[in-house]
N, C-alpha and C positions, 0 to 999 in steps of 0.2 A: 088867252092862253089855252093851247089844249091840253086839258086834263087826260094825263098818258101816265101809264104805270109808274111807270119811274117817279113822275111828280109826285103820285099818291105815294111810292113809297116813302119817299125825299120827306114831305110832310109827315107821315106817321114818323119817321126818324126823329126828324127836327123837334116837332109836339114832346117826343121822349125824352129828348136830351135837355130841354131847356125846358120843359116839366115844373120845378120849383122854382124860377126864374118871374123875375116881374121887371119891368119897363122904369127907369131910376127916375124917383122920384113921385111913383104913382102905384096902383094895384093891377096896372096891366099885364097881365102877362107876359114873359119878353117874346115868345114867340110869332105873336100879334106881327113886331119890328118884322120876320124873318118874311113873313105874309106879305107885308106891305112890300118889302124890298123885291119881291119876287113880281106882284101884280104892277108895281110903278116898273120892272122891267118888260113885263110880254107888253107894254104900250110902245115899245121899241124894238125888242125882238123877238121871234118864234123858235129862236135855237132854244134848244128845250136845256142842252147844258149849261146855258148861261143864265136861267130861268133856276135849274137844279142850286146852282152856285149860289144866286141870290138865296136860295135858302139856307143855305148850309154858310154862307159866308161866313157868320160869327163860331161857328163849333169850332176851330183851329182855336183861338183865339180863348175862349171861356169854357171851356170842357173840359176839364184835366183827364188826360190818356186817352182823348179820342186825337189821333195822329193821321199825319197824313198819309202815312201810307194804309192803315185801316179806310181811310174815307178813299183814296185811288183804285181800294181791292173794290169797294161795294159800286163806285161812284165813275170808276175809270180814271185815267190818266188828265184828261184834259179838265175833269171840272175839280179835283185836287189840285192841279195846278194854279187854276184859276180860285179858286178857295186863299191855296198859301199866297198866288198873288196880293190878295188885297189882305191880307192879315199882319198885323202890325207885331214886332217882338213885347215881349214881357221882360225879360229877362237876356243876361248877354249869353256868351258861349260857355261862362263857368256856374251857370245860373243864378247869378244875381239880380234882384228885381231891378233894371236900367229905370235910370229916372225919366220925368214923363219926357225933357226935352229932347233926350237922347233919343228914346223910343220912337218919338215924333218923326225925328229929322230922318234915323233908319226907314220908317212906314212911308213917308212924302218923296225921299230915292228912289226907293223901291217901287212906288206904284206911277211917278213919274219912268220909268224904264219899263213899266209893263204894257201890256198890250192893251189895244182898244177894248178888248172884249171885258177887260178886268175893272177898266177905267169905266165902263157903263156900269158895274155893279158898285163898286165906291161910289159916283153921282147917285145910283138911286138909292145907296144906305146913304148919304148925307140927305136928300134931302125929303125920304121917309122920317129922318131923326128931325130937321127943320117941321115938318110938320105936325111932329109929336111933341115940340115943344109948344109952337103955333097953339097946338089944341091943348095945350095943359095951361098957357097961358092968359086962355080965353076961359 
């Protein structure tokens, strides 16, 4: 991966936000996840936004008030995009927390109908998370 501004800032971003954040189940820190998910993508691509993405994947998702459009001003349109792409709902339109199999089947639609570019960063957060367990079970 090349280490370009953007990534450095993307990282100091990410470290901030998930800050008090640990890895379930363990003392890892969650951001470690956002690392892995970034370095298991540049083994497949150099676009640096999809690189950006794998960082930032989970902030939509576990950040309360960091929103998409906040992450498209600093991040641009395509890697926002690709962010909401792979992010799964919480809650439905009136905000209530949806249960998980509703949630599920809305997040596997959705990234079933999304682009290749989105579908590489979900493969390398599953199986960053397979390896996290790998290693917590050894």
């Amino acid at each position: 991966m090349k280490y370009t501004e953007r990534i450095h800032n993307t990282i100091d971003l990410v470290s901030s936000l998930h800050a008090n954040q640990k890895r379930k189940g363990s003392d890892t820190p969650y951001v470690s996840h956002c690392f892995g998910v970034a370095f298991i993508l540049s083994n497949y691509t150099s676009d640096e936004d999809i690189i950006i993405a794998g960082l930032l994947h989970d902030v939509l998702e576990d950040i309360p008030g960091y929103t998409k459009e906040k992450m498209e001003e600093k991040f641009g349109k395509r890697v926002a995009d690709l962010v909401d792409n792979v992010t799964g709902p919480k809650e439905d339109e009136s905000g209530v927390k949806m249960d998980w199999l509703t949630a599920k089947e809305i997040y596997f639609n959705k990234i079933s109908n999304g682009s290749l570019d989105a579908l590489l960063i979900v493969a390398a957060d599953k199986i960053h998370n397979m390896l996290s367990v790998i290693s917590l079970y050894e």
